[in-house]
C-alpha positions, 0 to 999 in steps of 0.5 A: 843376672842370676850371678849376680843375684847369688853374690847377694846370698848371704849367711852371716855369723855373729858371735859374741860371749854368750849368744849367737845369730846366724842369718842364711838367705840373699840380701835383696828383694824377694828375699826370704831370710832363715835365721836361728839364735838363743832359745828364748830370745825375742826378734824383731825385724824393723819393730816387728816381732816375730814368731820363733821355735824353741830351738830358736829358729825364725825366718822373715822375707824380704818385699819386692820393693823393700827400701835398702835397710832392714834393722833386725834386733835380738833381745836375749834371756839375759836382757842384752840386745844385737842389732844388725842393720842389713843392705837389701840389694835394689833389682831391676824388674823387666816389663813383659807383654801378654796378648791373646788373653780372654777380655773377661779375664783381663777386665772381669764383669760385675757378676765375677766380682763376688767370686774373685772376692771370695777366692782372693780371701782364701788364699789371703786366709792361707797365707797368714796361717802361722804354724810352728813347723820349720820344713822350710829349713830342709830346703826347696826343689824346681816342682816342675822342669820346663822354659821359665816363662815369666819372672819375678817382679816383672811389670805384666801388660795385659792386652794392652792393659797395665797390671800389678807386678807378677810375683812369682815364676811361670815355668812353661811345660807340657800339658799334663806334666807332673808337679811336686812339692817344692818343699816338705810341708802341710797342704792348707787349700785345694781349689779346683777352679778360682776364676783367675788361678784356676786349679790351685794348691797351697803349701803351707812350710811353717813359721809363715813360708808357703808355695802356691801352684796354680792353673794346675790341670789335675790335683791328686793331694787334698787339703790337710795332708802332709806332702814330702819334698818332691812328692807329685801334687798335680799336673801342669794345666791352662786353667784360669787366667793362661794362654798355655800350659804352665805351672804359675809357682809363688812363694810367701812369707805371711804376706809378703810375695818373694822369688821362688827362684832364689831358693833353688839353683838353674833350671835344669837343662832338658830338652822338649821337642815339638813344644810351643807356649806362651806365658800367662797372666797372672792371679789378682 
């Protein structure tokens, strides 16, 4: 599978007299799409304008059921337009079942319903945040080695229960291990315990590109600090909705969901002895 998701990486160069437009990403679902072009030139991904840097650097992602073509536009100083019409690779999303988790987690009470509110507004918060950084450009690292438990776009049963889409990769690993940042970047949120999340970090990569680790154990970062690429941000924990230790690892573009996984290659191969879990379920 993961063969034939790179075939899909993509890096485009268009050249004409006097401008250029360079697109480096994989051209399917969960896609995120780093482009740079004319400084000054405006870009638009199907209408819609988006935020560039001087240096003409910009980036868009891709949704996890985006339709089969994006329509990019470059409007020049000069006043002259490219267009690009680019195919997006359709997936084929796996379904998987998770018993044993608390019935109160699954199916909250009406006194959970103002805190879930709350919390869901913080991250909702973080990921429109748009600052004009381009971390995302030096590129992303696994922030935790271990099985990968969950996968992208699968279609999460819950006690029995159908639930939204997973968006994101549960990397199973033992209580306490260490997590990184995955990229350079700004951390905007520190939660210490959202009902379904619980213990929560959120990195915010520029230009709308952030991570999220969740149902971490322990933090050691805290909010507004810059963090380096592979800099420890906490431990692998259980907290909130889990049924074992595992580092829940998302990627956003504003808010857009995308696959962490496209940005690094395999999971390096090490080997754990002793060591059970089970994947978890999944923020709402």
């Amino acid at each position: 599978m993961r063969a034939k998701i790179l075939s899909f990486f993509l890096v485009l160069i268009f050249n004409s007299q006097l401008s250029a437009l360079e697109l480096k990403g994989p051209l399917i679902q969960g896609g995120l799409i780093m482009g740079i072009t004319k400084p000054g030139s405006i870009v638009k991904v199907d209408g819609r304008k988006l935020n560039t840097l001087p240096n003409g650097s910009f980036v868009f992602g891709v949704s996890h059921d985006a339709t089969s073509i994006i329509r990019l536009e470059v409007r020049l100083k000069d006043g002259r337009v490219e267009r690009r019409f680019l195919k997006i690779k359709k997936r084929v999303y796996r379904v998987q079942s998770i018993t044993g988790l608390p019935k109160r987690k699954v199916t909250p009470e009406k006194r959970d319903f103002n805190r879930i509110k709350q919390e869901r507004d913080l991250l909702i918060n973080a990921r429109r945040l748009i600052t004009l950084a381009d971390d995302f450009r030096e590129g992303f690292i696994w922030p935790v080695h271990g099985r990968i438990s969950g996968v992208y776009g699968s279609q999460r049963i819950l006690n029995g229960k159908r639930r939204a889409p997973h968006l994101g990769i549960d990397i199973a690993a033992p209580l306490g291990t260490q997590v990184s940042a995955a990229a350079s970047g700004t951390v905007t949120l520190v939660h210490q315990g959202m009902f379904f999340a619980g213990k929560t970090i959120f990195i915010d990569h520029g230009l709308g590109v952030g991570t999220i680790y969740i149902h971490l154990d322990k933090i050691v970062v805290d909010e507004g600090q810059k963090v380096r690429k592979g800099q420890i941000i906490g431990q692998v924990g259980r907290t909130g909705r889990a049924t074992g230790p595992h580092l829940h690892w998302g990627l956003n573009w504003k808010a857009i969901r995308l696959d962490p996984s496209l940005l690094v290659g395999p999971m390096p191969i090490k080997k754990e002895k002793n060591f059970i879990n089970q994947s978890s379920g999944h923020l709402r």
